[in-house]
Z-matrix of the N, CA and C atoms (Angstrom, degrees):
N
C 1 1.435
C 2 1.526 1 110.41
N 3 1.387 2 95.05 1 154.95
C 4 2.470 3 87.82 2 -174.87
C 5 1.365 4 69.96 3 -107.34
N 6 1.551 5 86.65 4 154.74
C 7 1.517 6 120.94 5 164.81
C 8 1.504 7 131.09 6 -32.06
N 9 1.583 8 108.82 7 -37.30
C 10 2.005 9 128.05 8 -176.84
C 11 1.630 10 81.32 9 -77.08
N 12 0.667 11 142.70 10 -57.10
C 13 1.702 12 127.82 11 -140.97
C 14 1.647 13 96.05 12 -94.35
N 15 1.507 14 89.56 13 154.65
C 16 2.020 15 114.17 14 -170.91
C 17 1.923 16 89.29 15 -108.55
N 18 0.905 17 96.27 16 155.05
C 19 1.697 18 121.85 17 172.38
C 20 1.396 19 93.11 18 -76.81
N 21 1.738 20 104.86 19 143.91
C 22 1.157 21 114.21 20 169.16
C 23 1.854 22 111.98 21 -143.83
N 24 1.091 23 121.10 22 -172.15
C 25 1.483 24 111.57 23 -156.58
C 26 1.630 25 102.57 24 -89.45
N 27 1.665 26 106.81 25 -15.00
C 28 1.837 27 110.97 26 174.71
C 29 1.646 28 99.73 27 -68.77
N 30 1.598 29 112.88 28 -61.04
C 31 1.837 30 103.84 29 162.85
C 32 1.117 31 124.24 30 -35.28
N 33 0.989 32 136.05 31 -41.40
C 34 1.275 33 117.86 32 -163.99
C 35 2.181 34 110.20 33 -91.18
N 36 1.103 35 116.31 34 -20.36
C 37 1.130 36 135.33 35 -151.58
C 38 1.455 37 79.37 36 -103.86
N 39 1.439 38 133.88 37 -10.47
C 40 1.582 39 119.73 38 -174.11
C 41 1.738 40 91.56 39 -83.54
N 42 1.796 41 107.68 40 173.08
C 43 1.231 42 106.41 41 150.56
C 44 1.304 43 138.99 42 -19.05
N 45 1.167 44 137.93 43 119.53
C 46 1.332 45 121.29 44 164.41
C 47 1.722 46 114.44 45 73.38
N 48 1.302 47 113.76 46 -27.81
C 49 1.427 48 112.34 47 179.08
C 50 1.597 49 130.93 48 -34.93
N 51 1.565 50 114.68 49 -57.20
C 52 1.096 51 152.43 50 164.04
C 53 1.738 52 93.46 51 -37.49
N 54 0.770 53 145.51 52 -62.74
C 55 1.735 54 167.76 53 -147.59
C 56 1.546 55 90.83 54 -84.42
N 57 1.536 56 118.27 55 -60.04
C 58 1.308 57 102.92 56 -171.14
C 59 1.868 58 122.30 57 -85.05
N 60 1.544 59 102.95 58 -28.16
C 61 1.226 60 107.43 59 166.84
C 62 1.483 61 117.96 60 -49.92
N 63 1.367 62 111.26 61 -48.73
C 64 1.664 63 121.21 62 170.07
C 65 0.762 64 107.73 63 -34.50
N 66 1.830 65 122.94 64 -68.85
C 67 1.361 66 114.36 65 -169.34
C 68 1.546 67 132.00 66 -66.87
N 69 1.249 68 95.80 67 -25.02
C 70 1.460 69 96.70 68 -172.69
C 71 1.794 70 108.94 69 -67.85
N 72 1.229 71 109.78 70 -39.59
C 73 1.778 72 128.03 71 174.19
C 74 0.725 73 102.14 72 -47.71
N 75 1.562 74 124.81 73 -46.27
C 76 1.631 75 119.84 74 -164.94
C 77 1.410 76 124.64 75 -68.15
N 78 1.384 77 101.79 76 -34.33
C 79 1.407 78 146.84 77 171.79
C 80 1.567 79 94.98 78 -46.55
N 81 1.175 80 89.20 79 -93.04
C 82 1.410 81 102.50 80 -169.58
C 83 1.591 82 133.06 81 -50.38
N 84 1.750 83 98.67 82 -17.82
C 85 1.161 84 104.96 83 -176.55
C 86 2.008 85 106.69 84 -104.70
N 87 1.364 86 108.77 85 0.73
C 88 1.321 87 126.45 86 -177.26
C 89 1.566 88 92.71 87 -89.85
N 90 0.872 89 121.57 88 -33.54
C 91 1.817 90 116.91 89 -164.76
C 92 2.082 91 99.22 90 -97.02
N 93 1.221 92 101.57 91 -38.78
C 94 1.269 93 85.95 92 141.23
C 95 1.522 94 149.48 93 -38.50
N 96 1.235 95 106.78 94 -63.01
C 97 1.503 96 125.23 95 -161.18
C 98 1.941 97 88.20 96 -84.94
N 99 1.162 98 121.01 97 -12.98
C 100 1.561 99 117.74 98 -178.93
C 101 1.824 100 102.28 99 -80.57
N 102 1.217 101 108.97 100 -58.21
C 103 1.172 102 136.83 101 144.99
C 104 1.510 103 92.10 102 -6.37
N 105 1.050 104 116.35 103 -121.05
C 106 1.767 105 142.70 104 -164.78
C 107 1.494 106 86.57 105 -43.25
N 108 1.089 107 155.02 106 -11.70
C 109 1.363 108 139.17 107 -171.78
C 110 1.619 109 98.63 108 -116.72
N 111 1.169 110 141.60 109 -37.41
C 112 1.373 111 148.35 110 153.85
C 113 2.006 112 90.95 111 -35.11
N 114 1.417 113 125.78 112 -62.34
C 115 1.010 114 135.07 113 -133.80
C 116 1.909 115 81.18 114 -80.76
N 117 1.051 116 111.58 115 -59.11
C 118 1.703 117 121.58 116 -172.98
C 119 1.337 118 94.16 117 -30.45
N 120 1.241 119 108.81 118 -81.19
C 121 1.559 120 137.13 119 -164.76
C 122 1.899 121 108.62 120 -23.50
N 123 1.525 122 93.45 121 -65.56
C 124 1.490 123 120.99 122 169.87
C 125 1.714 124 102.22 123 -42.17
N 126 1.389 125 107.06 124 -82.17
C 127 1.491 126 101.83 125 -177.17
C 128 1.330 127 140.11 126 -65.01
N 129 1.419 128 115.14 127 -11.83
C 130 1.816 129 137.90 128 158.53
C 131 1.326 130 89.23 129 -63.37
N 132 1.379 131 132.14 130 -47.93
C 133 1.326 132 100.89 131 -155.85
C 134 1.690 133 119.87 132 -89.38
N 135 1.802 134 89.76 133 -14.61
C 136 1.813 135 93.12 134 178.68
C 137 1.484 136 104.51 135 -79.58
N 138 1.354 137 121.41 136 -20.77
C 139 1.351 138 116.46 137 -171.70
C 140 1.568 139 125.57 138 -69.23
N 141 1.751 140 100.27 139 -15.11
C 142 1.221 141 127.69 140 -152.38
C 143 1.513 142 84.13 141 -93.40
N 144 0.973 143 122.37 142 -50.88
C 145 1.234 144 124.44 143 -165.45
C 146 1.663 145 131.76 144 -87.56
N 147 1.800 146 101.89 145 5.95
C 148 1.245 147 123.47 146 133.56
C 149 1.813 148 131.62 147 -52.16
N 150 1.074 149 100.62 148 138.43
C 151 1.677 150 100.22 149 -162.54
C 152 1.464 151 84.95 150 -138.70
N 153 1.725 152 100.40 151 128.20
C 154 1.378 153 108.19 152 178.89
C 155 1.735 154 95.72 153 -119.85
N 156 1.522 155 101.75 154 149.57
C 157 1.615 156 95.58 155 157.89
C 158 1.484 157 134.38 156 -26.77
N 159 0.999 158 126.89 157 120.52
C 160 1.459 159 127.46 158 147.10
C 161 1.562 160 99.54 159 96.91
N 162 1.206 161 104.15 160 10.91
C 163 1.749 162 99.13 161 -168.50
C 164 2.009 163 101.45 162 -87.39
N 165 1.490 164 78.41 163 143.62
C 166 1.832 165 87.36 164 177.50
C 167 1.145 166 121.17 165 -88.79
N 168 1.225 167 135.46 166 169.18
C 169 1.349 168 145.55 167 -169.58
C 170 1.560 169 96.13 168 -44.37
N 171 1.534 170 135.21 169 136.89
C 172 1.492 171 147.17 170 138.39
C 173 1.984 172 92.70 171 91.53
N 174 1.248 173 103.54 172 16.96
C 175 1.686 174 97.24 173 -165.80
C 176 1.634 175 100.42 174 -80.56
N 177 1.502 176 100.12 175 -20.48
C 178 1.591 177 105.94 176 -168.13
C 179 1.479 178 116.36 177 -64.55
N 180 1.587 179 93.45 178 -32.22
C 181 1.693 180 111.71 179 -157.04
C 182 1.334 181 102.04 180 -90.28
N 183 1.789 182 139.08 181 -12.48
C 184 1.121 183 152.65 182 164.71
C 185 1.409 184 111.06 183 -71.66
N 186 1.717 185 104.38 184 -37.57
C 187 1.592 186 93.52 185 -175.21
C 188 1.437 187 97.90 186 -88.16
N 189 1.026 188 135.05 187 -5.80
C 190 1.466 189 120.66 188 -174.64
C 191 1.452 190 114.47 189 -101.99
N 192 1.183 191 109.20 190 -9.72
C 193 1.910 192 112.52 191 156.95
C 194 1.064 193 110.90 192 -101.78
N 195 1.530 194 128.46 193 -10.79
C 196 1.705 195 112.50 194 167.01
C 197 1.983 196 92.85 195 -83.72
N 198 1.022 197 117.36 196 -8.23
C 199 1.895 198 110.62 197 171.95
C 200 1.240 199 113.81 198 -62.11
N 201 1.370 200 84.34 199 -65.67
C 202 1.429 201 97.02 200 -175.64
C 203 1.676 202 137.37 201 -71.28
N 204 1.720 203 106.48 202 -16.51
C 205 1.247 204 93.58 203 169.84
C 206 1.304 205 144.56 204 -62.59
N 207 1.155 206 122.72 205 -14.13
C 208 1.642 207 126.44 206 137.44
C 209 1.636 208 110.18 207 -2.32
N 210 1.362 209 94.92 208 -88.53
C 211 1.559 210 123.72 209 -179.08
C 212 1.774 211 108.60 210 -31.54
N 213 1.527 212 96.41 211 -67.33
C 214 1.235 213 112.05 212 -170.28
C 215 1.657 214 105.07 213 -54.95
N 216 1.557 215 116.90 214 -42.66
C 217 1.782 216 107.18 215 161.32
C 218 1.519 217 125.89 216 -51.63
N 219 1.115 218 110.68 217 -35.82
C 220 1.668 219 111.40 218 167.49
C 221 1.387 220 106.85 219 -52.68
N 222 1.189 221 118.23 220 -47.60
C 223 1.876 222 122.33 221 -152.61
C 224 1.579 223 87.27 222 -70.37
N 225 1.535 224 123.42 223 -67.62
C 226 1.069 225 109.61 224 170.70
C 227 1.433 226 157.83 225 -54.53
N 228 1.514 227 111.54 226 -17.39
C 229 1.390 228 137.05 227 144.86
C 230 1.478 229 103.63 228 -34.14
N 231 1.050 230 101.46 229 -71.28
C 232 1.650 231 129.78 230 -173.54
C 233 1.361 232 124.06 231 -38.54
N 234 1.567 233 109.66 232 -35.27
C 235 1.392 234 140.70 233 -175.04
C 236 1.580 235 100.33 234 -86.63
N 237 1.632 236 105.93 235 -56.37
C 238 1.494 237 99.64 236 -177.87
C 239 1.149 238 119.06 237 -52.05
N 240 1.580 239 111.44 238 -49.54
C 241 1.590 240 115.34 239 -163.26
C 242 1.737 241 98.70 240 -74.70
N 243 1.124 242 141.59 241 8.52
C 244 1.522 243 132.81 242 160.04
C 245 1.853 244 97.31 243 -84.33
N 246 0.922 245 133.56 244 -43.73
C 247 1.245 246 153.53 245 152.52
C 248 1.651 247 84.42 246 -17.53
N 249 1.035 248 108.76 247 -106.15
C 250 1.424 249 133.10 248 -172.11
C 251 1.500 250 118.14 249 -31.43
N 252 1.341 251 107.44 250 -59.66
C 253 1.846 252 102.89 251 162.37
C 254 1.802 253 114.46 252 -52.39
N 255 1.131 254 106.45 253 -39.71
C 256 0.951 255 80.91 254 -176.81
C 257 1.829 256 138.65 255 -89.55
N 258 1.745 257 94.84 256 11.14
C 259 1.427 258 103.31 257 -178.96
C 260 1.501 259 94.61 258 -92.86
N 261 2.138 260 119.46 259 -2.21
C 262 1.451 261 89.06 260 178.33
C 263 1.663 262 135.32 261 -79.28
N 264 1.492 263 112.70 262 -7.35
C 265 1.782 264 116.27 263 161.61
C 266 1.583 265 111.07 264 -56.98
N 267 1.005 266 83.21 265 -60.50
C 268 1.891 267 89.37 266 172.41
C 269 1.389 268 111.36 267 -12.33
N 270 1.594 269 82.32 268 -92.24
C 271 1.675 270 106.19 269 177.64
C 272 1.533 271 118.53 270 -46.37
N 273 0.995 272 105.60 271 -49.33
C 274 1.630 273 96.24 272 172.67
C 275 1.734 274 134.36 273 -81.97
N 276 1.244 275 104.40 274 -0.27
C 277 1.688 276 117.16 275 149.90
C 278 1.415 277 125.20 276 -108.98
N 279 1.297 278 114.29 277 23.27
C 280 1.741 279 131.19 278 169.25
C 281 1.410 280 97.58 279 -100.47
N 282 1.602 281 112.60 280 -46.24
C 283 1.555 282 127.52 281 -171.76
C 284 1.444 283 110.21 282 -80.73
N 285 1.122 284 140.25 283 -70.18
C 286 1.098 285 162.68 284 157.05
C 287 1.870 286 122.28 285 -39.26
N 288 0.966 287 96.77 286 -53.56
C 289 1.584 288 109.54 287 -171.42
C 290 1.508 289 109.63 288 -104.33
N 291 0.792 290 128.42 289 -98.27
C 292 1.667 291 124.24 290 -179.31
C 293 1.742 292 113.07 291 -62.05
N 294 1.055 293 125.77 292 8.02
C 295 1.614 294 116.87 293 146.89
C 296 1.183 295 117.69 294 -41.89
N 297 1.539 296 102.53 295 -78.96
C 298 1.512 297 122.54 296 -156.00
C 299 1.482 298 98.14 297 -46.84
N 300 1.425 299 113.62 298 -52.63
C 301 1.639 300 121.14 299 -171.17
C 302 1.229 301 106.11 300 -43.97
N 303 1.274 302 95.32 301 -56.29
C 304 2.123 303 98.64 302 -168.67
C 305 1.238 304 93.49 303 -64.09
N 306 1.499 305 130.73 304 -76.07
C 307 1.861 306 107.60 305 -163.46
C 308 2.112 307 123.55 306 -58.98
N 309 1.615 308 104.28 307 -1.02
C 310 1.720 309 115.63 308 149.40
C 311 1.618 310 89.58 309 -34.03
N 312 1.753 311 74.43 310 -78.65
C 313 1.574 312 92.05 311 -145.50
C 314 0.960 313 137.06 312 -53.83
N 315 2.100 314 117.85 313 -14.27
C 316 1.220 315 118.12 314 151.08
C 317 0.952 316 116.54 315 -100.13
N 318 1.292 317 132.54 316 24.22
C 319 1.439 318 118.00 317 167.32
C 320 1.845 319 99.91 318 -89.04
N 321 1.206 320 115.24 319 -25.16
C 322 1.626 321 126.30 320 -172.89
C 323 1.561 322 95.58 321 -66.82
N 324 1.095 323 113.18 322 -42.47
C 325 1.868 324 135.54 323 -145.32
C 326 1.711 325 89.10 324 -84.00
N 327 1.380 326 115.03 325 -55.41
C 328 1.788 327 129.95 326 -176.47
C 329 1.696 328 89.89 327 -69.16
N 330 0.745 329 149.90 328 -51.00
C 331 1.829 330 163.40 329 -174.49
C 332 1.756 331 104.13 330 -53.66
N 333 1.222 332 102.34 331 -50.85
C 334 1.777 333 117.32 332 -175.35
C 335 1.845 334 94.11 333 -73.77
N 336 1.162 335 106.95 334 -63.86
C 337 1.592 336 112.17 335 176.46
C 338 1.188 337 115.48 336 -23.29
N 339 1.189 338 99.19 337 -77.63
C 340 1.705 339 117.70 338 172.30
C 341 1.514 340 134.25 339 -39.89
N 342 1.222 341 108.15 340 -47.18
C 343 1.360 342 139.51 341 163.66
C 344 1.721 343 87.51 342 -45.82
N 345 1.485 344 132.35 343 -83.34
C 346 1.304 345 166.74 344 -77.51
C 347 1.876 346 75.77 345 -132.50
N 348 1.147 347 123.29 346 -62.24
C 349 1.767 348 117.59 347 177.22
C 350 1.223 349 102.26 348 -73.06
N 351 1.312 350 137.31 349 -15.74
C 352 1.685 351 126.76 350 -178.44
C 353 1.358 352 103.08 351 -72.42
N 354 1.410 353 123.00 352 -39.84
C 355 1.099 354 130.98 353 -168.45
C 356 1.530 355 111.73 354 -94.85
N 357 1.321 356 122.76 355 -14.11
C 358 1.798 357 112.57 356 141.88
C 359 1.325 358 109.49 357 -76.49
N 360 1.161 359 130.35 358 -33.57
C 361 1.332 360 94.51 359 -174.93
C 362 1.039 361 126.49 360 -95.65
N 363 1.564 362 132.23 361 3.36
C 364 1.108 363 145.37 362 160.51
C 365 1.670 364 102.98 363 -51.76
N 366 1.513 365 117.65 364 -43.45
C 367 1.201 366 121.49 365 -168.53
C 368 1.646 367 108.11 366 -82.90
N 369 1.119 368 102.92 367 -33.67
C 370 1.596 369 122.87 368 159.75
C 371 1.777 370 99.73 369 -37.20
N 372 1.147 371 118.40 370 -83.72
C 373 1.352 372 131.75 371 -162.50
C 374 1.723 373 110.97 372 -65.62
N 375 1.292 374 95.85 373 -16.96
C 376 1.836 375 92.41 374 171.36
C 377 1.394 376 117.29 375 -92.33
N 378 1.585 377 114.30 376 -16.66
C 379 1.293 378 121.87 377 156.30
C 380 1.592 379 120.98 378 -63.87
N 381 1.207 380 106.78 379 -26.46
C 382 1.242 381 108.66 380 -166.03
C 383 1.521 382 101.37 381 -103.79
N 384 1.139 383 132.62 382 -6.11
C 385 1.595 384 123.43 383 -178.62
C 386 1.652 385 86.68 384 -113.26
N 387 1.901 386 141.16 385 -8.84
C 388 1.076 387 110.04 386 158.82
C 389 2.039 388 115.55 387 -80.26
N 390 1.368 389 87.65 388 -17.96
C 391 2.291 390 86.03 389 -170.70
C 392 1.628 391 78.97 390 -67.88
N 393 1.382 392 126.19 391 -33.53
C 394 1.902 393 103.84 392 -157.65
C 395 1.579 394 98.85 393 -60.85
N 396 1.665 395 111.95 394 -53.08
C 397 1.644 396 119.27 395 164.43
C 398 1.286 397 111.31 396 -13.19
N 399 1.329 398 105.89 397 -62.32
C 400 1.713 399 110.73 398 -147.26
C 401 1.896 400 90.67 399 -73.83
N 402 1.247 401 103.94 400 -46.95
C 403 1.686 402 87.84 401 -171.40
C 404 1.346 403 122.36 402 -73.95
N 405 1.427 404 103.11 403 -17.80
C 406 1.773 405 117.04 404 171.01
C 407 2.063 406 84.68 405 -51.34
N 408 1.151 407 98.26 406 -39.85
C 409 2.175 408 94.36 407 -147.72
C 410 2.066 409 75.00 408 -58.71
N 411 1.817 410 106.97 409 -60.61
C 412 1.410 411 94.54 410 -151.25
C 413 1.577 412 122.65 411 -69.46
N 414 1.318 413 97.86 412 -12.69
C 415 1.785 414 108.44 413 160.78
C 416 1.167 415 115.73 414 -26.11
N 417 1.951 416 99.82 415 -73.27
C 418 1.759 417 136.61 416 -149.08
C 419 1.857 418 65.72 417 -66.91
N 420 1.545 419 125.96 418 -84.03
C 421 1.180 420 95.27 419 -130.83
C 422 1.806 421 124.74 420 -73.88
N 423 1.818 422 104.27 421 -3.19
C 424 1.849 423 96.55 422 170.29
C 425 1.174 424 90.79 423 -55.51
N 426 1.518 425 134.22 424 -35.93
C 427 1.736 426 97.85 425 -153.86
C 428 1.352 427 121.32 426 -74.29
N 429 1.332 428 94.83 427 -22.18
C 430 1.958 429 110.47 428 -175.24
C 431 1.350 430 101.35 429 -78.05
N 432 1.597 431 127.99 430 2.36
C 433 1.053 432 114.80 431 -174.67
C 434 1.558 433 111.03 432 -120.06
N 435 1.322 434 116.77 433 -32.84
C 436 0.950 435 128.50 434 175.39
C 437 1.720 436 107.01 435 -87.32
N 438 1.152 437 123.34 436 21.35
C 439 1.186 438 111.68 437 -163.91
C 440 2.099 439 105.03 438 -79.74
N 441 1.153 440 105.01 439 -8.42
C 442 1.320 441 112.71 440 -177.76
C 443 1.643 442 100.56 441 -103.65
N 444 1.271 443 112.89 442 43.11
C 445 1.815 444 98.21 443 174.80
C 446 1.406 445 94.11 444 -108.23
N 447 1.550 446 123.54 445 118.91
C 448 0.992 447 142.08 446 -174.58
C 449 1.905 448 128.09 447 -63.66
N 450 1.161 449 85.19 448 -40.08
C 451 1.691 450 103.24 449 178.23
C 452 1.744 451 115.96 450 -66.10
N 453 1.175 452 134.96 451 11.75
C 454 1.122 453 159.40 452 164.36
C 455 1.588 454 118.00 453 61.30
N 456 1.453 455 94.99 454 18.17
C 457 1.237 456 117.60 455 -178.74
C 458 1.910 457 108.82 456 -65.30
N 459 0.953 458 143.32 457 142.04
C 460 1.924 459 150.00 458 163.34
C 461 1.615 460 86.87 459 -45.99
N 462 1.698 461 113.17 460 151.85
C 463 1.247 462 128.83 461 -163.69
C 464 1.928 463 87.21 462 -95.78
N 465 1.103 464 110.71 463 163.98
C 466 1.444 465 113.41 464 -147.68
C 467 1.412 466 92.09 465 -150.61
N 468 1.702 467 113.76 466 130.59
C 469 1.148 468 100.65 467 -177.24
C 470 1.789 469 119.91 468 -73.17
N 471 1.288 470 127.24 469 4.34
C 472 1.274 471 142.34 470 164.82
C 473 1.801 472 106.36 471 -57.51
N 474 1.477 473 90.91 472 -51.82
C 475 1.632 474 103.28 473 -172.96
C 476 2.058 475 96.62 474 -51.86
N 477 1.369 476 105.50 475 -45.57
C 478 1.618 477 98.29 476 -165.96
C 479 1.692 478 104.88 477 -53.16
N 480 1.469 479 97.42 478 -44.95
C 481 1.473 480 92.56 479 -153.20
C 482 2.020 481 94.70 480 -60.25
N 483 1.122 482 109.80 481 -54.54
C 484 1.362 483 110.00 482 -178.65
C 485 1.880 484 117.18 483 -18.02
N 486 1.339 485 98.17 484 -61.03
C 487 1.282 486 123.22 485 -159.00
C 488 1.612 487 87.24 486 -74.69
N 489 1.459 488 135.03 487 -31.54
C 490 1.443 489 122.63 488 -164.65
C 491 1.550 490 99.11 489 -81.05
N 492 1.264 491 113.62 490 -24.31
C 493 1.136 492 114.22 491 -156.97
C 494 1.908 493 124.34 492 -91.31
């Protein structure tokens, strides 16, 4: 990017954009926060070295970090948000970039599955229309066997075994 021109949301959404905006923030917001912490340092220490009436031993050096912590929240603000720029590539090729791939890949993965149960149960169902066969066979033959049970009772698979036996 040249120097005249501002970032806009088509930059950042290009290749790599996201990656360089990061860095530069980080940058910029790291030399900051060095900055403001150079600056702490400096003024904790002149403050410290103010001497007020009546003050007791180490009282100086308490009031000049309860002064300054103000300051010292900036520095750390400062610290986080380099922190923070820089989890935004991250985040936006977890979101953006390797999504799509991963739900490919289970949609390919759910696709193979599927495929993969069509084809048990296809095998499923040829098992099951040969056992219907087989009992169609042992049906046909109680009846041919029992066909002489006199008591007018339905042939019973009890009746087969009798008669086989």
């Amino acid at each position: 990017m040249t120097n005249g021109s501002r970032w806009t949301s088509d930059h950042l959404t290009a290749p790599g954009g996201t990656a360089i905006y990061a860095a530069q923030q980080r940058e910029r917001l790291r030399q900051m926060a060095d900055q403001v912490q150079a600056l702490l340092r400096e003024y904790r220490a002149d403050l410290e070295a103010v001497r007020l009436d009546g003050d007791r031993p180490g009282q100086a050096r308490v009031r000049a970090y309860l002064a300054t912590r103000p300051l010292a929240k900036l520095e750390s603000s400062l610290r986080d948000a380099v922190n923070a720029a820089g989890r935004l590539d991250a985040e936006f090729n977890r979101r953006y970039v390797e999504l799509p791939k991963k739900r490919a890949a289970r949609a390919a993965e759910k696709a193979l599955e599927k495929s993969r149960k069509a084809g048990i149960q296809a095998a499923q169902n040829a098992r099951a229309v040969n056992s219907a066969a087989n009992l169609h066979g042992v049906s046909s033959a109680l009846s041919e066997k029992t066909d002489g049970n006199t008591a007018g009772n339905p042939p019973a698979f009890l009746d087969f075994l009798k008669e086989s036996a």
